[in-house]
Structures are given as C-alpha cells and as structure tokens.
C-alpha positions as CSV (number, residue, x, y, z in Angstrom):
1,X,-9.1,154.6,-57.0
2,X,-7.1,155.6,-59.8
3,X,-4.9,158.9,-59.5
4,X,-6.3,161.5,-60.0
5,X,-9.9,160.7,-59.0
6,X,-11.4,163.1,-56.4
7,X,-12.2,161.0,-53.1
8,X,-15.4,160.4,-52.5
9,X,-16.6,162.9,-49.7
10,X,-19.0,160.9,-47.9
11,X,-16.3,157.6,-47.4
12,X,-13.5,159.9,-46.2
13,X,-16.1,161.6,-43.7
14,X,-16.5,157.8,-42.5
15,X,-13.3,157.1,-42.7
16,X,-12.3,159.9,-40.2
17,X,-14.9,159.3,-38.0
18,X,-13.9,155.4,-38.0
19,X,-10.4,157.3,-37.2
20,X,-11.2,159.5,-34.4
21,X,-13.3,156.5,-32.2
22,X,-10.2,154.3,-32.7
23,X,-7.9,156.9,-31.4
24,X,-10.0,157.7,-28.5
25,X,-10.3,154.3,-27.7
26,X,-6.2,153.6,-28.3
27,X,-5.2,156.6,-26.3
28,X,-7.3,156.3,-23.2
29,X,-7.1,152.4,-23.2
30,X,-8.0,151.1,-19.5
31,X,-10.6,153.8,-19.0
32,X,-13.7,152.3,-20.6
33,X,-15.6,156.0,-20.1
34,X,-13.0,158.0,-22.4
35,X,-13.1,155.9,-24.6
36,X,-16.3,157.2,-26.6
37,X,-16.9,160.2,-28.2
38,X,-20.0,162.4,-28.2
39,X,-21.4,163.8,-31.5
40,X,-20.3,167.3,-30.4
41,X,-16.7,166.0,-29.9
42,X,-16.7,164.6,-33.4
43,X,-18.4,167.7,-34.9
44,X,-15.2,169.4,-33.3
45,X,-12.7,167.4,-34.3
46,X,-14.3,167.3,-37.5
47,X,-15.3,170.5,-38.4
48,X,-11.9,171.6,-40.9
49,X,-12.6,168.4,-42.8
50,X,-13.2,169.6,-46.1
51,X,-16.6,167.7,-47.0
52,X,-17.9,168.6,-43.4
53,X,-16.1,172.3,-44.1
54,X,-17.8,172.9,-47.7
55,X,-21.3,171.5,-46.2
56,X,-20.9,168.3,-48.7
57,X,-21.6,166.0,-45.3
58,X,-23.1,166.3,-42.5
59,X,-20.8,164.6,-39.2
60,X,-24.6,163.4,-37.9
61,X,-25.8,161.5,-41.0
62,X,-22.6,159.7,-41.5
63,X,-22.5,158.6,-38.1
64,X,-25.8,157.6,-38.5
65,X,-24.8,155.6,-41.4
66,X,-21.8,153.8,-39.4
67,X,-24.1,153.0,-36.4
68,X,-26.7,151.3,-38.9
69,X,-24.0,149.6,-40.2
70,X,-22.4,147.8,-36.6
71,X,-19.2,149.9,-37.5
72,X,-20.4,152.3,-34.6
73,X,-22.0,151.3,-31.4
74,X,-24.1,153.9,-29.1
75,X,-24.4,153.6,-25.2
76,X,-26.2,155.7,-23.0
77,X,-24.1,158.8,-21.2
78,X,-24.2,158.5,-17.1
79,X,-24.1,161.6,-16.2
80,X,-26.8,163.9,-17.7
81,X,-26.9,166.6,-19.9
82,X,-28.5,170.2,-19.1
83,X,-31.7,169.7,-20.5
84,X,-32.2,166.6,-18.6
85,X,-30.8,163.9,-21.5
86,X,-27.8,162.4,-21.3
87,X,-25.7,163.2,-24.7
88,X,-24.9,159.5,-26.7
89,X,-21.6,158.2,-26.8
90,X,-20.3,156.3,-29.5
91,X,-17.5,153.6,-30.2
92,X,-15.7,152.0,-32.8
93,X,-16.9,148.1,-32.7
94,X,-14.4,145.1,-34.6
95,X,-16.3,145.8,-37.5
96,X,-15.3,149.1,-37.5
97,X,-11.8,148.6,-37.1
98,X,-12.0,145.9,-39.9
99,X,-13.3,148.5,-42.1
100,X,-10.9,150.7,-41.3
101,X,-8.0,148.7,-41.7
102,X,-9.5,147.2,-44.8
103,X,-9.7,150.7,-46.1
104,X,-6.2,151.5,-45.8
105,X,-4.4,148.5,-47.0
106,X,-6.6,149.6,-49.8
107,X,-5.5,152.9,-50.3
108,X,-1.3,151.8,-49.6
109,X,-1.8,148.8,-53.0
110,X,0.6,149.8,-55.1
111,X,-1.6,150.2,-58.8
C-alpha cells in the first residue's frame, strides 16, 4: 500500500481479530479452554477499533468471513449459556497465523 493510502477497514478489522485469537492462544498456552475467544470477548476487545467504532464493520461479519475462509475455526462451548446455548468459541487455525504473518512482513517491505 503506498503512503498515504487509507487502510482498508474491513482487512484491518481481520487483521485484529487474526491478532487477538493468536494472543489468546500465545498467552494462555497449555490451557486448551482459554485459548478461544467468544464473539462477545472480541466485540470487547474490539470495540475502540476505529472501522468497528465508526460502524464501517461489523466484529460478527468479519469473523464470519475468517471462519469461511479456514483462518478461524469454531468449537462448541461446554458449559452453557443462560438461555440454554452454549456461546461459540473461536481460534486462530495455521492458516490464520500464515495470513497473519504474511500480512505483516507485508506491511514492514521497505517500498
């Protein structure tokens, strides 16, 4: 992307969801369970995000979109939710973490 360009809202709202599964998954490594986050934990920990902020992306449709694409795998919650359904929890797959990393050697090529 040439200097100067405005990023692209919907990538950098994949990008930091592809971030927040990896660091949930670095930081409680051993304990398979904390390693996934629901879609209300990412909603929070994306909510300042300025394209999920300004109402540009939505945190569901994108993680829709990584899921679809094997960056993202869902497993079923064990213990369940109020109304009876247990809430999904997602995790970064290899392909995710490829993506990722692809993405930032990206950004760091010196142009």
């Amino acid at each position: 992307m040439p200097l100067g360009e405005p990023a692209d809202p919907v990538r950098s709202t994949l990008l930091a969801i592809l971030q927040q599964l990896n660091r949930a998954e670095s930081v409680h490594e051993g304990s398979h369970r904390e390693q996934t986050l629901t879609l209300a934990d990412l909603d929070r920990l994306l909510r300042k995000l300025p394209p999920v902020e300004d109402g540009q992306v939505k945190v569901a449709l994108a993680l829709g979109l990584l899921v679809r694409n094997g960056f993202v795998e869902v497993e079923a919650a064990g213990n369940f939710a109020p109304r009876g359904r247990p809430p999904a929890q997602y995790r970064i797959t290899a392909n995710g973490k490829q993506f990722l990393v692809d993405a930032q050697v990206k950004t760091e090529r010196i142009r």
